[in-house]
Backbone bond lengths (Angstrom), bond angles and torsions (degrees), N, CA, C in turn:
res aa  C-N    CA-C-N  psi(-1)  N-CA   C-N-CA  omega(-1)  CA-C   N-CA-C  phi
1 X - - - 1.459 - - 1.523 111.07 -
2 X 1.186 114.33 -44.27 1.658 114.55 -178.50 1.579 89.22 -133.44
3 X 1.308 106.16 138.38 1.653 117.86 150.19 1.272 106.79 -130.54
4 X 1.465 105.06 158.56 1.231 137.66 -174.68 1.758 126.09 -129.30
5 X 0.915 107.58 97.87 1.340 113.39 164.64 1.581 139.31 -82.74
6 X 1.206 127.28 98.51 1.572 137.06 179.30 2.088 126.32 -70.21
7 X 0.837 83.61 126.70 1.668 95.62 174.87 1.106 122.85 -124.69
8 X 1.533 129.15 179.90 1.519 140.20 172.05 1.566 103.48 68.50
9 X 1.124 132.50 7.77 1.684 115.35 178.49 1.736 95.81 -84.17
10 X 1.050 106.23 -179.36 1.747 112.56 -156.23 1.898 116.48 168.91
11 X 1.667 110.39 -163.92 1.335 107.38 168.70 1.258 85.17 -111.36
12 X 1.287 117.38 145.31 1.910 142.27 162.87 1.343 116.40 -99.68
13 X 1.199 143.73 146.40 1.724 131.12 156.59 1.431 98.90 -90.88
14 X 1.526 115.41 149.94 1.414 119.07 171.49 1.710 100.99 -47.93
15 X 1.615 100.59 143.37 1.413 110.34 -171.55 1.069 139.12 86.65
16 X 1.825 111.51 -21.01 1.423 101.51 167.30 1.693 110.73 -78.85
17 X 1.555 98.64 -166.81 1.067 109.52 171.67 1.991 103.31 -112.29
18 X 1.683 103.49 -171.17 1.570 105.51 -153.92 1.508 90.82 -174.49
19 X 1.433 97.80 110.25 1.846 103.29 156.43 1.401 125.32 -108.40
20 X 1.446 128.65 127.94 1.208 161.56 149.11 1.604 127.52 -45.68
21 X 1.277 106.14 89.18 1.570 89.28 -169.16 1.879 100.40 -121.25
22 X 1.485 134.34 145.63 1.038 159.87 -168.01 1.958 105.21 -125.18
23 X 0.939 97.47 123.76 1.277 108.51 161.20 1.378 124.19 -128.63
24 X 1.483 123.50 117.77 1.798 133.18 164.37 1.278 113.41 -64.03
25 X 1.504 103.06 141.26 1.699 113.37 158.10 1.474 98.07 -145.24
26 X 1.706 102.35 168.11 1.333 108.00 179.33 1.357 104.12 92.71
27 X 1.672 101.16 -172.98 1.352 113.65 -168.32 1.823 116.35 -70.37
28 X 1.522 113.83 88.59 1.415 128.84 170.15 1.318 104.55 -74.27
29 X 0.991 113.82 108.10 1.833 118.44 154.71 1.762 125.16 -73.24
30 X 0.882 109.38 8.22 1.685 99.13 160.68 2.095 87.95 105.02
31 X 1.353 89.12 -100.75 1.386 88.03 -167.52 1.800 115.43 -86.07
32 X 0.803 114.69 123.92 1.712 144.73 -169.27 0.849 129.15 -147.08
33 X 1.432 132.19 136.26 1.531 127.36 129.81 1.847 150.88 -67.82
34 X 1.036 84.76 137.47 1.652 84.88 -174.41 1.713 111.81 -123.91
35 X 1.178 136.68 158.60 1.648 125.19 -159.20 1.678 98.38 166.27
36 X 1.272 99.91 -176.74 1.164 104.02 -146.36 1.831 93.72 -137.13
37 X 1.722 131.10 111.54 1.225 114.07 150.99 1.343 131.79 -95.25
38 X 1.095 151.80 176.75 1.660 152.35 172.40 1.720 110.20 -123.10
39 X 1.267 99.23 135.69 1.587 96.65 163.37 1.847 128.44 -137.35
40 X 0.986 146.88 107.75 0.903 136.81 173.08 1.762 136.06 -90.52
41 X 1.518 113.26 155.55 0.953 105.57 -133.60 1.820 99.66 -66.25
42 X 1.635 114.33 139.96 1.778 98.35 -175.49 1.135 94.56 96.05
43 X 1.288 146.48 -30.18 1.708 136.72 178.93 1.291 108.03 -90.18
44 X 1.557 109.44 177.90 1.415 123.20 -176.14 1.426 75.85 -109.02
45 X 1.876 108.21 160.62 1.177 116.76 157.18 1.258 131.64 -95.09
46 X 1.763 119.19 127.22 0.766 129.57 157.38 1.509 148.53 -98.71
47 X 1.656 115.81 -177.19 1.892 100.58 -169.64 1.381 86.29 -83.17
48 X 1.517 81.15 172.51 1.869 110.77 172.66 1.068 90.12 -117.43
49 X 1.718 137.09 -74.53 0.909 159.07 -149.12 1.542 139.48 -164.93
50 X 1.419 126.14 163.56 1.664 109.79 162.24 1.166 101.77 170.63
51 X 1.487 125.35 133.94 1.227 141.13 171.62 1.301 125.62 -91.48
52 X 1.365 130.04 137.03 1.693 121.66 179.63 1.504 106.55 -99.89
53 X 1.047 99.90 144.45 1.963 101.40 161.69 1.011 109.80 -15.13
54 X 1.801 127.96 112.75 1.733 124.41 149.09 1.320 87.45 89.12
55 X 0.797 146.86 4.88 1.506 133.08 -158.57 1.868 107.06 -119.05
56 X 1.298 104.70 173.74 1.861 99.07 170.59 1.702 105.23 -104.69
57 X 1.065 105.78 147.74 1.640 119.64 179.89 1.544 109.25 -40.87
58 X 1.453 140.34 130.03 1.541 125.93 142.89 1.402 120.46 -97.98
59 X 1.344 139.10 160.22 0.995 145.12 -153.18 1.740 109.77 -121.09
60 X 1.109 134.52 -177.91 1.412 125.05 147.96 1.544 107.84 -132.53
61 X 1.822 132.34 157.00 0.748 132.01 -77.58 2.069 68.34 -117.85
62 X 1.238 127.28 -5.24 1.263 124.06 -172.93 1.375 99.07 -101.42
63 X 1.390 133.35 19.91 1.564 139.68 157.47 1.381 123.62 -42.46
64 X 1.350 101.37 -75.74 1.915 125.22 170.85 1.357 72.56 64.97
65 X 1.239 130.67 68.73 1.777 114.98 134.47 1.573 116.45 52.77
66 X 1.420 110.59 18.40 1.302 120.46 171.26 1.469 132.42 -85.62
67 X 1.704 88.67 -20.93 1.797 122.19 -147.60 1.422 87.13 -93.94
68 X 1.183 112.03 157.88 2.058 113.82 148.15 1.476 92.02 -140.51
69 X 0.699 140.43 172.97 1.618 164.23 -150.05 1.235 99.34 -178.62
70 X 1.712 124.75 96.58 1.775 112.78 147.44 2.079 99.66 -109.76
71 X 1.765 90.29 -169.77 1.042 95.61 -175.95 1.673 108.80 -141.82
72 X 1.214 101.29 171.12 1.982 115.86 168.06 1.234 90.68 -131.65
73 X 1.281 112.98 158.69 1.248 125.03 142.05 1.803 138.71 -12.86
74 X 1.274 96.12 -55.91 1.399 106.20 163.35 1.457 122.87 -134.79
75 X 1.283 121.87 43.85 1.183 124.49 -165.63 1.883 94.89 -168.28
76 X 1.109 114.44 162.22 1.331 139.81 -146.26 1.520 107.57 -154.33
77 X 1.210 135.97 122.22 1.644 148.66 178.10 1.475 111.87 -121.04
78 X 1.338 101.51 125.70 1.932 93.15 173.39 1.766 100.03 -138.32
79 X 1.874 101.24 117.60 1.722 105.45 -171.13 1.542 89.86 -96.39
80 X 1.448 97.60 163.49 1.663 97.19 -175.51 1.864 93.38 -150.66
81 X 1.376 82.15 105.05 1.628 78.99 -179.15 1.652 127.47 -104.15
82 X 1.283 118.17 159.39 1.782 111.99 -171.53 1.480 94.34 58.27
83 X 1.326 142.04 42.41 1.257 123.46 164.48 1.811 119.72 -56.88
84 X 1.308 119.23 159.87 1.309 162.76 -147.07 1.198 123.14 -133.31
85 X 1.396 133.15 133.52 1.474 154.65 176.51 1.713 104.70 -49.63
86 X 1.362 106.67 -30.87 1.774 109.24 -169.14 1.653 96.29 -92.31
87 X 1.724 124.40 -24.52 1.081 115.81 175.84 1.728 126.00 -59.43
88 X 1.586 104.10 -8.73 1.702 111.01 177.04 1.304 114.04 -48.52
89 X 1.432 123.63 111.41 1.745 116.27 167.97 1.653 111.97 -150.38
90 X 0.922 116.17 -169.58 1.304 115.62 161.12 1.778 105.40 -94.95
91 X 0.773 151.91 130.21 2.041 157.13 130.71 0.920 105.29 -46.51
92 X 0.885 96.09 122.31 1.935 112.64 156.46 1.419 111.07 -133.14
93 X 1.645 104.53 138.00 1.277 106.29 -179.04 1.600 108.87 -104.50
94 X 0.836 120.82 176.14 1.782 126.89 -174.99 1.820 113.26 -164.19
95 X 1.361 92.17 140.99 1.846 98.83 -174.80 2.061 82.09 -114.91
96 X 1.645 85.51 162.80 1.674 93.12 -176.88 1.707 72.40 -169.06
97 X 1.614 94.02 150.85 1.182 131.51 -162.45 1.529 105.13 -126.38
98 X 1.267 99.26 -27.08 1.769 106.31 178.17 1.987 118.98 44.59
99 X 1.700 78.77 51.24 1.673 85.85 -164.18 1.612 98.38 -136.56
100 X 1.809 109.22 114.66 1.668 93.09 169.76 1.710 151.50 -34.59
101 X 1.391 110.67 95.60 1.368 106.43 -151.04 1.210 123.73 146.17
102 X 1.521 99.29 -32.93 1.903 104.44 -155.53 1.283 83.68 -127.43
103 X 1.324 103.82 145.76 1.825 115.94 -162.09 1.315 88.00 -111.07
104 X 1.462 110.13 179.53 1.400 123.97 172.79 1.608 94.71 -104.99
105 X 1.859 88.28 136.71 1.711 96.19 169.36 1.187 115.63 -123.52
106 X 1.333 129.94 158.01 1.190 139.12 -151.11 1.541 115.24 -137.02
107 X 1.335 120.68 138.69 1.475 126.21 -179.76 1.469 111.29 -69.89
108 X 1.255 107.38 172.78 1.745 97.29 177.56 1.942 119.53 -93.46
109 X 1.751 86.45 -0.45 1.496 78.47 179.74 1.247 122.05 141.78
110 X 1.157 138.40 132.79 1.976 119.65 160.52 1.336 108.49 -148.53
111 X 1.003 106.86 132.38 1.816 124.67 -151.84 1.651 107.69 -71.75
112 X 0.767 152.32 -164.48 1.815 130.85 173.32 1.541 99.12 161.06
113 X 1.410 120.52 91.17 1.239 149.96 -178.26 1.239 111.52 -101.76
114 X 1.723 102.22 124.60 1.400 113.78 173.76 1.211 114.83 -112.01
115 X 1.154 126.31 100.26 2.084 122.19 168.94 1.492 97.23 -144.76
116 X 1.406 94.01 144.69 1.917 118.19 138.39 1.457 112.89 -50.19
């Protein structure tokens, strides 16, 4: 019903910065969310971020003001600035509709490596 395709993950050196980009297709219903989780390897996954239609971005609580979360219409951006060695995970982005019925779907991933 919806796919999602992810870009911009890569190798980083501590300190740069790193953009995240998500793109929707398929059946968009107007108002949604789209956002961004991380997982590393041995962790549970958690949010980064995600913005709803019209709305302002929220974050989750392992952000530290690093994260930005904007949005398009059908597409989803996550900047990550001064990145960090602990920032290594896989991303995944995800759209949610928050509507009985309609599941949350999920990208397959973008790898995002931090070393010297």
């Amino acid at each position: 019903q919806v796919q999602l395709v992810e870009s911009g993950g890569g190798l980083v050196q501590p300190g740069g910065s790193l953009r995240l980009s998500c793109t929707a297709s398929g059946s968009i219903y107007g108002v949604n969310d789209m956002g961004w989780y991380r997982q590393a390897p041995g962790r549970e996954r958690e949010l980064v971020g995600f913005q709803r239609t019209s709305m302002a971005p929220e974050y989750g609580p392992s952000a530290e003001g690093r994260f930005s979360v904007s949005r398009e219409k059908k597409a989803a951006f996550l900047q990550i600035e001064n990145v960090k060695p602990e920032d290594t995970a896989v991303y995944y982005c995800y759209y949610d509709q928050r509507m009985k019925g309609i599941p949350r779907y999920w990208g397959q991933g973008t790898q995002v490596t931090v070393s010297s």
